[in-house]
C-alpha positions in Angstrom: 19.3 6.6 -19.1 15.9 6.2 -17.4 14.7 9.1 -19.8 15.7 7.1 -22.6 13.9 3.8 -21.6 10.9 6.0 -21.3 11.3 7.4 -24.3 11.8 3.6 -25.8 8.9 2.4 -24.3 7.1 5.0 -26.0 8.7 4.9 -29.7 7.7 0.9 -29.4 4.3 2.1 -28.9 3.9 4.3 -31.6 6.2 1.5 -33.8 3.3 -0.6 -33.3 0.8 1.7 -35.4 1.7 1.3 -38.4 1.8 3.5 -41.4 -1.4 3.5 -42.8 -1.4 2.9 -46.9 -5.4 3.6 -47.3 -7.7 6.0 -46.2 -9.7 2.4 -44.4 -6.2 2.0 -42.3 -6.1 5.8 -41.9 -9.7 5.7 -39.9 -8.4 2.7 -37.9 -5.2 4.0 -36.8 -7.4 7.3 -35.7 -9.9 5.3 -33.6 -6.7 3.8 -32.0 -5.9 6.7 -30.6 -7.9 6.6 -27.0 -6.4 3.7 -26.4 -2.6 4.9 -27.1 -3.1 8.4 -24.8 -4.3 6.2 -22.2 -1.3 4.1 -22.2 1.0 6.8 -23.2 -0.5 8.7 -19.9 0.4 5.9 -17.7 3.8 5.8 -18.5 4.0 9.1 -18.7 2.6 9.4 -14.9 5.4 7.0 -14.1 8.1 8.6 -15.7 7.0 11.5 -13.6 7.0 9.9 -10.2 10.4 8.7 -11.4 11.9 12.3 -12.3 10.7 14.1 -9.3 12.4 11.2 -7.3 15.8 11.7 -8.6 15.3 15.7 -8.9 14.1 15.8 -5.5 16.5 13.6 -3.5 19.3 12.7 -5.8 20.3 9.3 -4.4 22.1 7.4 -7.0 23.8 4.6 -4.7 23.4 1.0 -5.4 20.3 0.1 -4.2 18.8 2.9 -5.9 20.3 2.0 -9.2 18.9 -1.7 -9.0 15.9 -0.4 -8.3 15.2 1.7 -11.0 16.4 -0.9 -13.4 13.6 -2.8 -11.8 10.9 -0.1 -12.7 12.3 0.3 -16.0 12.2 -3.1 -16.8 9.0 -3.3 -16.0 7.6 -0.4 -17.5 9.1 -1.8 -20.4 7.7 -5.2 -20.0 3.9 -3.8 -19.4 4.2 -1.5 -22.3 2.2 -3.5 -25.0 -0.3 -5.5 -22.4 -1.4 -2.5 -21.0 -2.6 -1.3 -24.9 -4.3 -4.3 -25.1 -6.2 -3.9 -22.0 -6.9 -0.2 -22.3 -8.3 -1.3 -25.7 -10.5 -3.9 -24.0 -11.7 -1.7 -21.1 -12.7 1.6 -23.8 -14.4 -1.2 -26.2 -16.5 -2.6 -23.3 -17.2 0.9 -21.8 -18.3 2.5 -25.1 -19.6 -0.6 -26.5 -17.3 0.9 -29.2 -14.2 -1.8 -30.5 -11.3 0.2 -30.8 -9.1 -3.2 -31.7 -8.1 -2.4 -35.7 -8.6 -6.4 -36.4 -11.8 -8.1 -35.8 -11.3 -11.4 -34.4 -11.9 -14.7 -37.1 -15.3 -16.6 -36.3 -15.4 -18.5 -33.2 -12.6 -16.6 -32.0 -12.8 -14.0 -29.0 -10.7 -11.2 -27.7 -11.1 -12.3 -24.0 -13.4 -15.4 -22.8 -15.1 -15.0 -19.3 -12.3 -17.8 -18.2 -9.4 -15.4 -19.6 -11.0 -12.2 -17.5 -10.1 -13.0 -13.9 -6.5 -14.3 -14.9 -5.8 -10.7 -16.8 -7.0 -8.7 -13.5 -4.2 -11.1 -11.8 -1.6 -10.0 -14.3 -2.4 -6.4 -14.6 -2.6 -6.6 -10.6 0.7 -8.3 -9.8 1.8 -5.6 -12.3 0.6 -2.4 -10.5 1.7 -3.6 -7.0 4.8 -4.2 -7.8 5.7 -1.2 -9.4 4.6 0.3 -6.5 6.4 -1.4 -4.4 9.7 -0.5 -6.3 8.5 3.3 -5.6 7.5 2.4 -1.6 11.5 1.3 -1.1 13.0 4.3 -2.7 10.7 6.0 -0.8 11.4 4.0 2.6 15.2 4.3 1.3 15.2 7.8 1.3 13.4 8.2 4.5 16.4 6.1 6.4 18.5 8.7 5.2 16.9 11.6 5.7 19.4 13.2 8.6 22.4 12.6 5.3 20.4 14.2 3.1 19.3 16.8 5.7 15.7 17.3 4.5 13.5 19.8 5.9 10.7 18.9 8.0 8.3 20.0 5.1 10.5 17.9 2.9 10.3 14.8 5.8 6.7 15.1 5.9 5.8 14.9 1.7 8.4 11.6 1.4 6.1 10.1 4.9 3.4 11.0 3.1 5.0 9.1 -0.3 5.9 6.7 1.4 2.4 6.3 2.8 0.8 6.6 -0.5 2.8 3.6 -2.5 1.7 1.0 0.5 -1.8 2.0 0.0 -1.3 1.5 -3.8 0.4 -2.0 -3.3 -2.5 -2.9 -1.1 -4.9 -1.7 -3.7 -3.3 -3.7 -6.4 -2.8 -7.6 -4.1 -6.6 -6.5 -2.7 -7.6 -6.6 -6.6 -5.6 -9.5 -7.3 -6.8 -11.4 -4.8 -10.3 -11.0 -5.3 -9.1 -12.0 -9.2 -8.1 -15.4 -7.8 -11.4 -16.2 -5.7 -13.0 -15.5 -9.3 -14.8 -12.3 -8.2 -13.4 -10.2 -11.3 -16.3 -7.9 -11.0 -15.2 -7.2 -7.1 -12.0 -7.2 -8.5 -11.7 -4.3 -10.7 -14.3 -2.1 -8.1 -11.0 -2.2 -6.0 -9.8 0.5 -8.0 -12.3 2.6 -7.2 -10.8 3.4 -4.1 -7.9 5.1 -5.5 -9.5 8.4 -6.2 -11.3 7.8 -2.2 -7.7 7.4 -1.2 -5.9 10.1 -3.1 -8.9 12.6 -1.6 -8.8 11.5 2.0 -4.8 11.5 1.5 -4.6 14.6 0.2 -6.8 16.5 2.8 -4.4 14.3 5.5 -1.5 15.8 4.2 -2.7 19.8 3.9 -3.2 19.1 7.4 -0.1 17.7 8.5 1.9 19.9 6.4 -0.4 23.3 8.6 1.0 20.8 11.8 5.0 21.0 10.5 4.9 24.7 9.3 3.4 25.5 12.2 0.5 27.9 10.5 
């Protein structure tokens, strides 16, 4: 089931480039391509978090199940928007515009108004996914002694655990930076992600050396 909603969330992705009819559309649907991976790789990092869930711990009782509809429904939901703002962020980055239509005269993709408001949606977005995956997380830890996990095993869902609160904190930190319109402080918040995921990773090869006794 959840396979399958990935997997839909995908198709509609690649639904939505359409078969090109000239060689013109064929060069557009190519220089859409960045910005598909990089939405295809979020979900995909996602689906992944999701699997390895279920693989490792196999909980499947109610709370679980309403919680993964949760994710899935949002994965779903985010599917599309996030296109559109990988698109944004590659075009402003590369000063390249990887959107296939150019916007009619005295129109614009995204006004400086329109900019803190998508950091607020893309932020409410991010932290509550993780939050989903910090309560299966915190679920799983309560029943720990049931599911008789190892220490080692204990000590990477802690660590989990750990992880999906620093994200949610990342993601309201962003948004509400986004709502004192400081977009620019906003999306730095980010940056901290790869300073967390080093200083948490270093933290756990240490704690794991602590519970295996080496």
């Amino acid at each position: 089931m959840s396979d399958a909603v990935f997997a839909f969330s995908v198709s509609l992705l690649i639904i939505s480039l359409e078969v090109p009819n000239t060689f013109e559309e064929l060069k557009a649907t190519i220089h859409n391509f960045v910005p598909f991976f990089a939405t295809v790789a979020l979900v995909f990092f996602f689906w992944y978090l999701q699997n390895e869930y279920f693989r490792n711990y196999g909980l499947n009782d109610g709370k679980v199940v309403f919680l993964n509809l949760a994710l899935l429904a949002l994965i779903l939901f985010y599917a599309f928007p996030l296109k559109f703002l990988f698109t944004l962020l590659l075009s402003w980055f590369t000063g390249i515009s990887f959107f296939s239509e150019v916007p009619k005269e005295g129109e614009s993709i995204l006004t400086q108004e329109q900019f803190p408001e998508l950091i607020v949606f893309f932020s409410i977005g991010y932290a509550i996914i993780w939050f989903i995956f910090y309560l299966l997380y915190h679920h799983t830890f309560k029943k720990r002694k049931v599911l008789e996990l190892t220490a080692v095993e204990t000590a990477y869902l802690s660590n989990q655990r750990i992880d999906a609160l620093v994200q949610v904190a990342i993601g309201l930190l962003s948004m509400v930076f986004s709502l004192l319109r400081l977009p620019l402080i906003s999306g730095l918040c980010f940056l901290l992600l790869p300073v967390w995921l080093l200083v948490n990773n270093r933290h756990f090869k240490k704690q794991l050396k602590a519970v295996s006794g080496r």
